[in-house]
Backbone as JSON Lines, residues from 0, in Angstrom:
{"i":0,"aa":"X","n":[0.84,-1.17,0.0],"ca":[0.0,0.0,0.0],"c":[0.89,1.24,0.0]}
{"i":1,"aa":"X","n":[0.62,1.56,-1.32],"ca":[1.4,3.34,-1.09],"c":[0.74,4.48,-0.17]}
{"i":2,"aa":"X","n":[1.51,4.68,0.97],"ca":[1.29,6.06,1.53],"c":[1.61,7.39,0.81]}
{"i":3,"aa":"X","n":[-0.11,8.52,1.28],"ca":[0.35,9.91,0.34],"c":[0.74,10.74,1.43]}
{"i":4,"aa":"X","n":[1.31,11.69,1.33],"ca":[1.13,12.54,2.17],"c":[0.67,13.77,1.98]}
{"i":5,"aa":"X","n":[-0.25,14.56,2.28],"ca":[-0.59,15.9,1.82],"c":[0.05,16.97,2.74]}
{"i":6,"aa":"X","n":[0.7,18.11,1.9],"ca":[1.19,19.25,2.31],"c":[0.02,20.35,2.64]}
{"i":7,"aa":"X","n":[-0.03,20.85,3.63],"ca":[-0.59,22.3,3.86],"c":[0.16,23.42,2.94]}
{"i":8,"aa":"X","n":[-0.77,23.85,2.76],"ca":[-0.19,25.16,1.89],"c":[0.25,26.09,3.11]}
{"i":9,"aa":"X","n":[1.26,26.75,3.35],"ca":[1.88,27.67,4.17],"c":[0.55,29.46,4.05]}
{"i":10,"aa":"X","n":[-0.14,28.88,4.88],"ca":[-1.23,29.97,4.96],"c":[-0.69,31.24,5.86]}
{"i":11,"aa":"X","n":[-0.43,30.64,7.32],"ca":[0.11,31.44,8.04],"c":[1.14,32.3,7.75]}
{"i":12,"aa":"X","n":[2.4,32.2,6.8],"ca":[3.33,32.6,6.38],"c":[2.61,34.09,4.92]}
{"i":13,"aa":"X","n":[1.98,33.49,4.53],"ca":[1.19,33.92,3.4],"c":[0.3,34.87,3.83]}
{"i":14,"aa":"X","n":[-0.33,35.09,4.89],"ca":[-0.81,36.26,5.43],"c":[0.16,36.96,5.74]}
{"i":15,"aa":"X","n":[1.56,36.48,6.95],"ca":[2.39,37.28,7.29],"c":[2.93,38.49,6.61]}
{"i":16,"aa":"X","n":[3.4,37.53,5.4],"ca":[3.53,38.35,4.08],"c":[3.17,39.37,3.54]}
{"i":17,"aa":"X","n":[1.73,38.86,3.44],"ca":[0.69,39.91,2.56],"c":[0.67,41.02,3.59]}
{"i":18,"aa":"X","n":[0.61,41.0,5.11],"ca":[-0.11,41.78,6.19],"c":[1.08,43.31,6.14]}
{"i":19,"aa":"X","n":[2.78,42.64,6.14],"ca":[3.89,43.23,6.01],"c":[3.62,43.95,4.64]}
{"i":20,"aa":"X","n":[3.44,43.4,3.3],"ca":[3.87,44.33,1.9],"c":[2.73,45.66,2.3]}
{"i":21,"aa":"X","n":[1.27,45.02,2.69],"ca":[0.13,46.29,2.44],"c":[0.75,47.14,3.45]}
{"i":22,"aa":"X","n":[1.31,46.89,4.58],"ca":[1.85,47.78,6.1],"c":[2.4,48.83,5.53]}
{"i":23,"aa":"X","n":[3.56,48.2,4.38],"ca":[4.75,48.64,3.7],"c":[4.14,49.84,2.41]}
{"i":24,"aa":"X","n":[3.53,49.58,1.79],"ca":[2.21,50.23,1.04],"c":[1.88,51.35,1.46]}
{"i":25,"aa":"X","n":[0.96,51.46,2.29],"ca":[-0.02,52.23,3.14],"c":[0.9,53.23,3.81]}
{"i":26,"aa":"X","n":[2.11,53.09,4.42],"ca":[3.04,54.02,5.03],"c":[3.73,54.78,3.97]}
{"i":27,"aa":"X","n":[4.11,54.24,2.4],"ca":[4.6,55.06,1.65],"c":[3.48,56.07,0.89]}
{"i":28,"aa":"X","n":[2.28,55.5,0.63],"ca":[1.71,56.2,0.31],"c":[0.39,57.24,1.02]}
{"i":29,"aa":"X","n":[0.2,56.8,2.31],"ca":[-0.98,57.85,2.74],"c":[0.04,58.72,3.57]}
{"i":30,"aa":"X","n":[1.2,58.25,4.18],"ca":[2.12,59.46,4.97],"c":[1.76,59.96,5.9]}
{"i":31,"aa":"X","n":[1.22,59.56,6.8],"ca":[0.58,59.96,8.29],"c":[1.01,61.03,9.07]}
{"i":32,"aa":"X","n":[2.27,61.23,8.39],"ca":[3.15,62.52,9.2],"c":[2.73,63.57,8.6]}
{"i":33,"aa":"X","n":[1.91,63.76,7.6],"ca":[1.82,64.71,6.6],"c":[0.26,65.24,6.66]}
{"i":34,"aa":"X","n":[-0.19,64.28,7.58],"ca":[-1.81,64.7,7.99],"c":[-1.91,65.2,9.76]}
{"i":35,"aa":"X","n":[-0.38,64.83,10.51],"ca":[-0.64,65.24,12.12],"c":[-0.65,66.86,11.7]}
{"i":36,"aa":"X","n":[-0.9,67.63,12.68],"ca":[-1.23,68.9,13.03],"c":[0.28,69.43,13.32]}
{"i":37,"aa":"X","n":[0.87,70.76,12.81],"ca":[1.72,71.01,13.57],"c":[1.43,72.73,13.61]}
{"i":38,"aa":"X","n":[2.41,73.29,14.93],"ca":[1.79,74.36,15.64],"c":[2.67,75.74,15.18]}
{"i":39,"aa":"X","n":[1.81,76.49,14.52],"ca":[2.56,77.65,13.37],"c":[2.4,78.99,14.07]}
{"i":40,"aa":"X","n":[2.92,79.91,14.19],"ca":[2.88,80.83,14.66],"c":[3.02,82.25,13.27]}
{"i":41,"aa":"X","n":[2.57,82.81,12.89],"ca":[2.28,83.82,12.04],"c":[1.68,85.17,12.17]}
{"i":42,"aa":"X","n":[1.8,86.41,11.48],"ca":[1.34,87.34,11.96],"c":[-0.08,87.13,10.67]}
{"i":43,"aa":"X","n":[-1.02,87.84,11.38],"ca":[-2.66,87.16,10.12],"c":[-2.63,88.62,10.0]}
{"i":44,"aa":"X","n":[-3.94,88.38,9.33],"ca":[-4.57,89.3,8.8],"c":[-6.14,89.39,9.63]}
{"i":45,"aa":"X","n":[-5.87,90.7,10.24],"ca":[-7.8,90.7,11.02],"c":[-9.16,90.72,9.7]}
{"i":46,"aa":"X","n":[-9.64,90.28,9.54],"ca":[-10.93,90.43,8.29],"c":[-11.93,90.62,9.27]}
{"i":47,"aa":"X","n":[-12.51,90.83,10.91],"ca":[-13.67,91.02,11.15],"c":[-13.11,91.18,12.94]}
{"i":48,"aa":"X","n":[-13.9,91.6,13.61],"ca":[-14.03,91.87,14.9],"c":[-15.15,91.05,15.47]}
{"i":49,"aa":"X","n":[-15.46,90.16,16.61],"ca":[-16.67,89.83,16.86],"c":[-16.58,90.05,18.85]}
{"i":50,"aa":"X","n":[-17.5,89.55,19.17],"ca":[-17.62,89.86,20.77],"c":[-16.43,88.98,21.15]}
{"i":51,"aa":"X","n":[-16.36,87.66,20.33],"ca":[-15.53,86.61,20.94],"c":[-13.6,87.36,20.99]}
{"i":52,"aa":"X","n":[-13.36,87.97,20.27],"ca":[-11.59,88.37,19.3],"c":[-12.19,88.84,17.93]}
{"i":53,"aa":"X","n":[-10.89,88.55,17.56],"ca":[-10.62,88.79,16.15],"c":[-10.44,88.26,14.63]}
{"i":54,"aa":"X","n":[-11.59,87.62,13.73],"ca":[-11.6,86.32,13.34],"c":[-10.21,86.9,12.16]}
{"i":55,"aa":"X","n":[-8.66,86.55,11.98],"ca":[-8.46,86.7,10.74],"c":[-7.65,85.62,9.92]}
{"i":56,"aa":"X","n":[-7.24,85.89,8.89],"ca":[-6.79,85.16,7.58],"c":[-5.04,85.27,7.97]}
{"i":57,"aa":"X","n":[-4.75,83.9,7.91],"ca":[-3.65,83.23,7.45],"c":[-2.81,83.11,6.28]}
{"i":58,"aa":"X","n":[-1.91,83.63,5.94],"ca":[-1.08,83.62,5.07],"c":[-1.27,82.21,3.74]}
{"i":59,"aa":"X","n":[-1.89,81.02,4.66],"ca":[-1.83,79.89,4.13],"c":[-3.23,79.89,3.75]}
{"i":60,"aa":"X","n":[-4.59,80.9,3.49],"ca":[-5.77,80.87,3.9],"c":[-6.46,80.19,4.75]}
{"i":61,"aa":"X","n":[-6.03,79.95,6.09],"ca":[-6.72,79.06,7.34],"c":[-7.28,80.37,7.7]}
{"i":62,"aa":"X","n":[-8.56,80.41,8.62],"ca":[-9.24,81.49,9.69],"c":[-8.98,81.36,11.03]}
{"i":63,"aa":"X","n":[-8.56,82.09,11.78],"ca":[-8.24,82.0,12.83],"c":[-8.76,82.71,13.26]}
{"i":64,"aa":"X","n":[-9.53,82.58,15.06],"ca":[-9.8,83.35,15.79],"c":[-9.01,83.55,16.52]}
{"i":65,"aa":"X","n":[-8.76,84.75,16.91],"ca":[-7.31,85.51,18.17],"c":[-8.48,86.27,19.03]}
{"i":66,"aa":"X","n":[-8.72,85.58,20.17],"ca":[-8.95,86.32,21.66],"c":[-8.61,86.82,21.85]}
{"i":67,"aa":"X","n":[-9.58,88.22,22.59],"ca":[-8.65,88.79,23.7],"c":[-7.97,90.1,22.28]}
{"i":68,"aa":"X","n":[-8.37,90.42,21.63],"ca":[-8.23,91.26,20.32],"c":[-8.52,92.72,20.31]}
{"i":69,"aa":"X","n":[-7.51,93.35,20.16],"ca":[-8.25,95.0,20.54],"c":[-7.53,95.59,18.86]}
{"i":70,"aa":"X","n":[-7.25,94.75,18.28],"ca":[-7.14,95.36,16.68],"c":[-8.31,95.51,15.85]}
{"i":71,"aa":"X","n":[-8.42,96.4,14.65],"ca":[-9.16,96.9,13.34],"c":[-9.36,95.89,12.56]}
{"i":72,"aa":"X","n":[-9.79,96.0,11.64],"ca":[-10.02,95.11,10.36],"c":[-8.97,95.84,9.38]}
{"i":73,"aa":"X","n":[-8.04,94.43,9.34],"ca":[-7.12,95.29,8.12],"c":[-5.29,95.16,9.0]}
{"i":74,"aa":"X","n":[-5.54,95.22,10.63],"ca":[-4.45,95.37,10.9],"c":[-4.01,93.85,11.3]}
{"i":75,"aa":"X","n":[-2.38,93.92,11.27],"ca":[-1.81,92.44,11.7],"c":[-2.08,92.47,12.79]}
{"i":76,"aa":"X","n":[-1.96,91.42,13.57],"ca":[-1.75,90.82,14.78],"c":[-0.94,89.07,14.68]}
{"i":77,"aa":"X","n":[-0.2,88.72,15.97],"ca":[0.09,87.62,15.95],"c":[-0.5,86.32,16.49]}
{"i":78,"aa":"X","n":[-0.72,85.27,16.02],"ca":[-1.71,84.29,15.83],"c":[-0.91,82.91,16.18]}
{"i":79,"aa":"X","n":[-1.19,82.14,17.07],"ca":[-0.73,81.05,16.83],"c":[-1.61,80.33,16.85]}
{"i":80,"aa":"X","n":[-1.59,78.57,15.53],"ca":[-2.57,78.18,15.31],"c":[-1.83,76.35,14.7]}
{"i":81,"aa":"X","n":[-3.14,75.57,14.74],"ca":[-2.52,74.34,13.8],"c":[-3.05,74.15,12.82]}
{"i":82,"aa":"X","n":[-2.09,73.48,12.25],"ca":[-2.5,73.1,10.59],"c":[-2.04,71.83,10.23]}
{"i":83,"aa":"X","n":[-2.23,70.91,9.21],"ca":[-1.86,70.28,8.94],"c":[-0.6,70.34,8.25]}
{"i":84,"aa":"X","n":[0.52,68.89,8.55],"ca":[1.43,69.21,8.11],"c":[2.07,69.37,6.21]}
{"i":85,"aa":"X","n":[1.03,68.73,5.57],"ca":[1.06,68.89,4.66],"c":[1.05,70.1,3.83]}
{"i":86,"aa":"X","n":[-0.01,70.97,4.57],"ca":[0.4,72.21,3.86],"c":[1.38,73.29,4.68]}
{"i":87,"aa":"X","n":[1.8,73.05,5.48],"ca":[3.83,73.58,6.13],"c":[4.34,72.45,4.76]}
{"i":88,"aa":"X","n":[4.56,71.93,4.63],"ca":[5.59,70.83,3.92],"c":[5.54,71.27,2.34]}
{"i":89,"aa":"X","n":[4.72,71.52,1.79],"ca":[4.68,71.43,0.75],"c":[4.37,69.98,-0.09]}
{"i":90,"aa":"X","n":[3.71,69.06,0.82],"ca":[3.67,67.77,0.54],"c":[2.61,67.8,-1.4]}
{"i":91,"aa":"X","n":[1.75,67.82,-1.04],"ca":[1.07,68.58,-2.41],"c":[0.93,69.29,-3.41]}
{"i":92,"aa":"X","n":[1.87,70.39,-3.45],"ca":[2.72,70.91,-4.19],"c":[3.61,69.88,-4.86]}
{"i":93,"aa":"X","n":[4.14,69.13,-4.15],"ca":[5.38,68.08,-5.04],"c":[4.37,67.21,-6.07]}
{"i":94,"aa":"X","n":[3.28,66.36,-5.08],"ca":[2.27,65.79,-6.15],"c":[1.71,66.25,-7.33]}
{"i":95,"aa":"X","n":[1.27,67.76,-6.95],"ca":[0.58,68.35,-8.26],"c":[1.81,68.36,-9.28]}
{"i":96,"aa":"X","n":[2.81,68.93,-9.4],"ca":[4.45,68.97,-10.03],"c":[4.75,67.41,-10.82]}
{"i":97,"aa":"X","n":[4.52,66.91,-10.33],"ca":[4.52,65.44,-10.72],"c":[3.64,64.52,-11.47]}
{"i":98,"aa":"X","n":[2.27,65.43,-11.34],"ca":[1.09,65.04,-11.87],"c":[0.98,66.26,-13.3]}
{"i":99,"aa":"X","n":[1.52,67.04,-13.35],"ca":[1.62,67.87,-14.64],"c":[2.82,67.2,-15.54]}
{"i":100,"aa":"X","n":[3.81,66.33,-14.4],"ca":[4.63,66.17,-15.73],"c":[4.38,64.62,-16.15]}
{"i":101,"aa":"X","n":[3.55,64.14,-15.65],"ca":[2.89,62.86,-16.35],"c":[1.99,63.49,-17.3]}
{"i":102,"aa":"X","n":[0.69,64.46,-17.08],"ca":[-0.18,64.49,-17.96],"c":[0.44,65.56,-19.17]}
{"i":103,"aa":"X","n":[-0.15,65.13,-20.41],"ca":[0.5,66.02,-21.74],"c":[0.34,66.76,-21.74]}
């Protein structure tokens, strides 16, 4: 009587695998560092006065409210605020650059 023997297919290994390349994937391309918040300090622009401060415009167009505001509409004041890091980085800028020189 011939004995068979059947092999398992290496499943466990084969997820390992797969679990590592998408890990590997997902970190080059969504960039997580590029979506945390980081903390900018800038002089804005006041565009309005309200009871609360002073709502104004960011160099980067973000709105910021500044408390505690005894400036005009029109004058600077200094603002500190967060943003994402992508737009400090220029992360999107490089994409668009890259995406003009693929398309004709």
């Amino acid at each position: 009587m011939q004995q068979t023997t059947q092999t398992k297919t290496p499943q466990l290994k084969f997820l390992a695998i797969l679990a590592v390349a998408t890990s590997v994937v997902l970190v080059f391309t969504v960039t997580p560092w590029n979506i945390l918040p980081v903390l900018v300090t800038e002089n804005v622009t006041v565009i309005a006065v309200t009871d609360y401060g002073c709502v104004a415009e960011s160099s980067m167009g973000h709105s910021v409210v500044v408390s505690d505001c005894e400036a005009g509409v029109g004058d600077l004041v200094s603002a500190t605020f967060y943003v994402p890091a992508m737009d400090q980085n220029g992360y999107y800028d490089r994409i668009q650059d890259k995406l003009e020189m693929v398309n004709p």
